[in-house]
C-alpha positions, 0 to 999 in steps of 0.5 A: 461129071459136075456142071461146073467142070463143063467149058462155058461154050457147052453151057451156052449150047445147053442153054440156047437149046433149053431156050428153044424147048420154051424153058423160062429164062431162069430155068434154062440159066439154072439147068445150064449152069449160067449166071446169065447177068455176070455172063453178059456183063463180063462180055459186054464188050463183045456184045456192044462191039458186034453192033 
């Protein structure tokens, strides 16, 4: 099965454990298949509503 056919909730589970496993950034971004920057930028509202 392609990344891309994977919900955006497993990418964020595959993305936080890659993080945690010392990846960089980039990589974990990349291995997960997020664009982290379009990511945030379309939920901005949900992060900036949690503060």
């Amino acid at each position: 099965m392609s990344i891309t056919h994977i919900k955006t909730k497993k990418k964020i589970e595959v993305f936080l454990r890659l993080l945690e496993k010392k990846e960089s950034l980039q990589d974990a971004c990349s291995k997960a298949g997020l664009d982290i920057k379009s990511y945030l930028l379309k939920n901005r509202h949900l992060l900036l509503k949690n503060k």
